[in-house]
Structure formats: C-alpha cells, structure tokens
C-alpha positions in Angstrom: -22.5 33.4 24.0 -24.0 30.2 22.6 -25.7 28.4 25.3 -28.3 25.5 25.0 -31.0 24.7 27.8 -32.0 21.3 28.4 -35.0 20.6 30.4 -34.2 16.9 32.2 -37.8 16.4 32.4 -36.9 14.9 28.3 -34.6 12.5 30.3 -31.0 12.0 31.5 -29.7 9.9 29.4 -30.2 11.8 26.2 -28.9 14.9 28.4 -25.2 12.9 28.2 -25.6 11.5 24.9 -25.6 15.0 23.9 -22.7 16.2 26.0 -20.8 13.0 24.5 -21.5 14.1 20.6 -18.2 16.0 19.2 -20.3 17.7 16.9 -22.5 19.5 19.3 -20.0 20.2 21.9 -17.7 21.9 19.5 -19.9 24.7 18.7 -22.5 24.6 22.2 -20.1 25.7 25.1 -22.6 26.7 27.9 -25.0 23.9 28.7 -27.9 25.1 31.4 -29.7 21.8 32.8 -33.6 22.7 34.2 -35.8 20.5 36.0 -32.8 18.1 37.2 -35.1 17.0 40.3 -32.8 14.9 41.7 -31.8 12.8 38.8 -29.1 10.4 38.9 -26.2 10.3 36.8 -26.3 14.1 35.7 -23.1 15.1 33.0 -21.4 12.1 33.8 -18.2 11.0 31.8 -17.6 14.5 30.1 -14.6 14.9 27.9 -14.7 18.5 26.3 -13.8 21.9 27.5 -17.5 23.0 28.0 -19.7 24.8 30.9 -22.6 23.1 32.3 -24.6 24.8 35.6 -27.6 22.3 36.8 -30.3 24.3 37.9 -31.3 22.8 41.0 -30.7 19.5 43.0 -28.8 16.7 41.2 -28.7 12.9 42.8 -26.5 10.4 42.9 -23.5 10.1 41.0 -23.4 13.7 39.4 -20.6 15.2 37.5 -19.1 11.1 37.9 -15.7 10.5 35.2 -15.8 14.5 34.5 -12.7 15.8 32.2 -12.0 18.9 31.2 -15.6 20.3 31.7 -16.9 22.8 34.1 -20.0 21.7 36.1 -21.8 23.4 38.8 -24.8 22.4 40.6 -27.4 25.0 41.9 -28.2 22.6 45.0 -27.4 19.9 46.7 -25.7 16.4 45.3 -26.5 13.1 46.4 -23.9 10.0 46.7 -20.6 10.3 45.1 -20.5 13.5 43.3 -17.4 13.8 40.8 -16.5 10.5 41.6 -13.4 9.1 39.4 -13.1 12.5 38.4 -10.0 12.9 36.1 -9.8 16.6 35.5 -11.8 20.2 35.5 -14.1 21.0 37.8 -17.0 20.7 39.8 -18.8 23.3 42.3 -21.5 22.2 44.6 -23.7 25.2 46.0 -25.0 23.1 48.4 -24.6 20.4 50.7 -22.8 16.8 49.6 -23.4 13.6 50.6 -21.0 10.2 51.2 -18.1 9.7 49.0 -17.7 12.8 47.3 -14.7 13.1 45.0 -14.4 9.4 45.8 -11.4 8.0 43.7 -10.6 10.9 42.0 -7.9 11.5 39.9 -7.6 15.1 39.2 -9.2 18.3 39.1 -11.1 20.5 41.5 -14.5 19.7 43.5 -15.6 22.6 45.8 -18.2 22.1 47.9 -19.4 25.6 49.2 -22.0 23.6 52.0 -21.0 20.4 53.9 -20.2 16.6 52.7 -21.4 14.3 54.7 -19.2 10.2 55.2 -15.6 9.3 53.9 -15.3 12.7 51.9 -12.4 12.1 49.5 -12.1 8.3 50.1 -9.1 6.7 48.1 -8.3 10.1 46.2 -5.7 9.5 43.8 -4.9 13.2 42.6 -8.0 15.7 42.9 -8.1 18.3 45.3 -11.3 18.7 47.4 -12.0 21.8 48.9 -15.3 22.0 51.3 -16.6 25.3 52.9 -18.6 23.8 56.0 -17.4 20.2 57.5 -16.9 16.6 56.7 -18.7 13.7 58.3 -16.1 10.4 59.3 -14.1 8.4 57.7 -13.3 11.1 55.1 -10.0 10.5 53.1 -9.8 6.7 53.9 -6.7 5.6 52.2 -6.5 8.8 50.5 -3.1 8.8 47.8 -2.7 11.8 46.7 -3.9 15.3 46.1 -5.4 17.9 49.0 -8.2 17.8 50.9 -9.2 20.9 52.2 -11.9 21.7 55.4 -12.8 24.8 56.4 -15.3 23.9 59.4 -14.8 20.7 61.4 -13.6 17.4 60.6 -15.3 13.8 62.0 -14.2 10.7 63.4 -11.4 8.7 62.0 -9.8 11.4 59.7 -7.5 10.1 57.2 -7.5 6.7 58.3 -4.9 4.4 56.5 -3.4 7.5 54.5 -1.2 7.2 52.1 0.3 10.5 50.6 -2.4 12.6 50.3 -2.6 16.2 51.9 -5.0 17.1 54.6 -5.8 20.7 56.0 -8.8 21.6 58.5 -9.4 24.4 59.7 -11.8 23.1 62.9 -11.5 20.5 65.0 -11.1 16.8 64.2 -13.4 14.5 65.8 -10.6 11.6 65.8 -7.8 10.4 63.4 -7.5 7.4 61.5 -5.1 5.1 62.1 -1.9 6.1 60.9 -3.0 9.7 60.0 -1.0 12.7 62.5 -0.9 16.1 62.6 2.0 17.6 60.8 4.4 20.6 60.5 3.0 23.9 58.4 6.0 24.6 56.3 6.0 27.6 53.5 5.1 24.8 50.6 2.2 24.0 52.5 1.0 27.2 53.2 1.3 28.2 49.5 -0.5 24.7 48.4 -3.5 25.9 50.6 -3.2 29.6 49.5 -3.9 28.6 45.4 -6.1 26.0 46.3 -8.6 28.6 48.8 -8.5 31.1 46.0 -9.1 28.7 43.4 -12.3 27.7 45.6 -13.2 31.5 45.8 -12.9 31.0 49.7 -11.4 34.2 52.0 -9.6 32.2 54.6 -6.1 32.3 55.6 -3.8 29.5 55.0 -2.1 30.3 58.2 -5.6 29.5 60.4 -5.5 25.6 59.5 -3.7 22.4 60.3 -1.8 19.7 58.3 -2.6 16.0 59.1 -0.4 13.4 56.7 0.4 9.8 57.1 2.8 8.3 59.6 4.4 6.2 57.0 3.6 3.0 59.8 1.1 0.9 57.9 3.4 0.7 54.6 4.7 -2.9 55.5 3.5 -5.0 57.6 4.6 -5.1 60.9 3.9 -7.9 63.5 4.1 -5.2 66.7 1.6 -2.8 64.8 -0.4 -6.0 63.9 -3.7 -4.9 65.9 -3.8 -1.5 63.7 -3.8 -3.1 60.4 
C-alpha cells in the first residue's frame, strides 16, 4: 500500500500544499502525519479521496473544509475541528473542543471522547456523532443533518434549531429555546441505527431521545417576542 510519512516538524503548510497537488495525491493514498504537536490548521481544505491518520494531538482548526478524504487524529483536537466540512470523514480518538463540526455541510465527524461548547453549531448537513458528552450551547441554530450524543448533553441544547436532528442518549442539562423533545418513530430509529454503526459505536438506537425544533421562532411573533 503506498503510503507517505510526513514529519510536521518540516512545517504545516507544506504538509497541505502537498495534500492539494493532483499529481501526488493520485498515486500517494495513505498519508501518516508525525510530530503534529499541536499544530494548527492540519489537512485542511482536502479535495481527493485519500487517507490521512495524524499521529498525535492536532490544534485548532484540523481536518477544516475536508472533502472526500479520510482523516483521523490519534489525540485530541483543539477549536473547530472539521469545521465547514463538505464531505468524508473525520475521527477524533480523543477529546474535542468548542465548535466542532461547526457549519458543516456534509460528511461524518466522530468523536470517540468528549466535545466541549456549541458542538455542531449552525450544521447545515454533517452528521456528528460523539461517544462521551457535549458541553452547552451545542447545535445552536443547527439546519440540518444529525447530531448524535451518547453520554450527556449541556445547557441550552439546540437552541434556536432549525431542522436539524438531535439524539442523546444522557441527560440534557437544559434546552434551547425553541428545541423539544420529540416522538421516536421507525425513520428515526433507522437514521440513528446507520449513523451508530457508521461511528463503530455498540449502542442501541432504541436507548436515546429525539429533541427537534418547535417550529416557533420561524416568524416573528410579537407574544413570543422575549424568546427571540
């Protein structure tokens, strides 16, 4: 299998310039990143179908803009991993910090420890699925796609939701405005079935609850004015 090791210590920046080059990423397909000591802006804005695994901590920004590429991280991510993420995915071994899968727009970030502040914030189409729990104000005017929480959940879950999907398996600290707890029909169990064994999780779908959007805070409303 060709693989090529890059040792960060040479520098981030030619790290992506080389995941960006057509040439190289047609024939390299497994890319191994050493030394990544926190670095900033690891593998961000890949577009090819190609394996990279970061061998060790990775800072802020990691895996930000991915398509199409598999990226895992051997630690723990700082600020906004996968953020704007289009499509592929991303696997954190560790824990995350605030705004992970911020904005994204498709693919899969699994986070196998916890993520900490406003997990998931305005997701527009990736599904997020997190082993351990989420700190507050995770999917804040969250769009679309599924987040998914296997431990707890903190305050102000969901808060101004639009369409998005949420499942916890915990407890919730608080909701958000405008963000309830919702029926478990068959879709949803199925949704959360794929997306637990896509995650490589063993949980049951059945064990967890569905929290959606009230549909309230579409058009203003002068009663509801003190929620807005």
């Amino acid at each position: 299998m060709n693989m090529k090791t890059y040792d960060l210590s040479h520098g981030v920046r030619e790290l992506n310039q080389a995941l960006h080059d057509a040439n190289l990423t047609k024939e390299i397909k497994n890319w191994q990143v050493i030394n990544p000591a926190g670095a900033h802006n690891i593998a961000c804005g890949v577009n090819d179908e190609v394996a990279i695994t970061i061998e060790g901590h990775a800072g802020y920004y990691c895996a930000g803009m991915n398509q199409k590429a598999a990226i895992t991280v051997q630690g723990n991510v700082g600020v906004g991993v996968a953020e704007n993420m289009m499509s592929g995915s991303v696997r954190v071994k560790g824990d995350a910090s605030q705004s992970a899968g911020a904005t994204g727009n498709g693919g899969l970030l699994v986070i196998e420890g916890n993520a900490a502040a406003r997990c998931g914030i305005s997701m527009k189409g990736i599904n997020i699925v997190v082993k351990g729990d989420i700190g507050p104000m995770s999917a804040f005017m969250a769009q679309a796609g599924c987040l998914v929480v296997c431990g707890n959940a903190g305050e102000a879950l969901g808060d101004s939701l639009y369409e998005a999907h949420i499942y916890v398996k915990g407890t919730v600290a608080s909701l958000g405005a405008d963000c309830v707890q919702k029926e478990m029909r068959a879709e949803h169990i199925e949704e959360l079935g794929l997306l637990l064994q896509q995650a490589g999780f063993d949980e049951s779908p059945t064990a967890f609850t569905r929290y959606g959007s009230a549909r309230q805070l579409y058009n203003f409303k002068v009663d509801n004015a003190s929620a807005y």
